[in-house]
Steps between C-alpha positions, in 0.01 A plus 500: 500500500355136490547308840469079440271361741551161366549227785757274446425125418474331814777214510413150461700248744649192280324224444588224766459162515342387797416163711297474786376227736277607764402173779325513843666155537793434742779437295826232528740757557840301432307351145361917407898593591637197246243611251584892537834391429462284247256812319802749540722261284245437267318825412748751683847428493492508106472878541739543775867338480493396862351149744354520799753404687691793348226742588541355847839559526436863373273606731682334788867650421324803385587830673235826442621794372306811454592453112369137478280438816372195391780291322744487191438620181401244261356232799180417607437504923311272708327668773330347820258659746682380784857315488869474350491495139638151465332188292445297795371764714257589169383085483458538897252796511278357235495182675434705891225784427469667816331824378470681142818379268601648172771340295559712216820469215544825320727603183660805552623787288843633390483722845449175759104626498215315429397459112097658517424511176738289283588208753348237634404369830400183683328494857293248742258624768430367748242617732403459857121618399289235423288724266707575258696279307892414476597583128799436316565760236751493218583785261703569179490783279460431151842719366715204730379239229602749212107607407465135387355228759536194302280173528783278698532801805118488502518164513701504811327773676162299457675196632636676797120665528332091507771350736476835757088493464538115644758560724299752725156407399435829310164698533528677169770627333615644159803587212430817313694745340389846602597860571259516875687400817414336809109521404431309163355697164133341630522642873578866348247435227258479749597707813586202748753529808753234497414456859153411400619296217756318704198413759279373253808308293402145543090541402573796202805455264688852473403533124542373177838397358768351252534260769218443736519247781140445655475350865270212605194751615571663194431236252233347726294860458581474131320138504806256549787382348337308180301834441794736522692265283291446217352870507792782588557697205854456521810336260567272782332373802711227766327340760787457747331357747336584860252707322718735373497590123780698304346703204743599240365769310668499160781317373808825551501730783569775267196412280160552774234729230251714747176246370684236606520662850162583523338148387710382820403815703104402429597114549629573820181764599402254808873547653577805394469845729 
């Protein structure tokens, strides 16, 4: 008798599309809660039939159960750290941090739970440490655009990525489409702790990406803004002002060939883990 000691496949988790921003800057709360709205209708509320002010309603009116503990099938929930779950009191605690805040919209599945894998998700954090930065972090997974991310949502997600960046004076910051998590392909790559990574976020850019927002001490250690600009190995390279530099990799999200990553990995050697 044979026995089959074959291991089965490990699972991959679906490809995601991600954005980041990552700032040690203090942030105008009341202009990040306008622009988290305005991202929702832009990049999210295509992939979920509901507005904020729905979602709002939702999770105020909304009663647990131990079948759907954290809101309607089909809706998306809006969860505070601290509060009532109503618009104003959502606008109020960006604009009054007394501690740690988390702000976080997220779809859920036909069971009222939270969509992990094919979902998506849309958070700020706030934080009452001065090391670490606040981040905003935005995710979609690629089966809610039907495998097929065209150029205009790109577009808008980029768009959303430049205005954000100014808006709270980004450190660094990125777009990729990846399989990873809350550590990007470069920190696993190479063994670093988010923690560490998060520390070090405004001198070392958290690897190299489709799109790849460098901070002012960034592009200073890469010799300046003329030198990024006329050097980085990338399809597209925006100066957008304060020091900051957006480096679009390749022309379609779903197009990023491994050489291309590593010419930008070695470009970016000096700020790089």
């Amino acid at each position: 008798m044979s026995t089959d000691l074959t291991l089965p496949r490990p699972v991959s988790p679906p490809h995601v599309v991600r954005l980041e921003l990552d700032t040690f800057f203090g942030v105008d709360r009341p202009a990040l809660a306008e622009w988290f709205g305005a991202l929702f209708t832009d990049l999210l509320a295509p992939l979920c039939p509901a507005s904020i002010d729905e979602l709002v309603a939702v999770a105020r009116d909304y009663d647990p159960s131990d079948t759907t503990p954290w809101g309607p099938p089909g809706y998306a929930r809006l969860r505070l750290s601290t509060g009532e779950f109503t618009r104003s009191s959502w606008a109020a605690a960006l604009d009054d941090l007394p501690s740690f805040l988390r702000v976080q919209l997220v779809q859920l599945d036909a069971q009222g739970l939270p969509l992990v894998e094919d979902g998506w998700t849309a958070e700020v954090l706030l934080k009452d440490d001065p090391a670490f930065p606040h981040q905003i972090v935005v995710t979609a997974s690629r089966t809610l655009f039907g495998g097929w991310i065209s150029h205009a949502v790109q577009g808008e997600w980029l768009s959303a990525f430049r205005t954000g960046a100014s808006l709270v004076q980004a450190s660094g910051g990125w777009i990729t489409l990846d399989r990873v998590g809350v550590r990007t392909a470069h920190e696993v790559s190479v063994g670093v702790g988010l923690d560490e990574s998060l520390f070090m976020a405004a001198e070392l850019a958290r690897g190299p990406h489709w799109a790849t927002l460098l901070g002012p001490r960034q592009v200073a250690a890469l010799g300046g803004v003329q030198e990024v600009c006329s050097t980085a190995p990338c399809y597209s390279v925006e100066h957008l002002g304060g020091g900051r530099i957006l480096l679009q990799l390749t022309e379609h999200l779903d197009e990023v060939p491994p050489d291309v990553v590593r010419k930008l990995a070695e470009f970016l050697g000096p700020v790089l883990h």
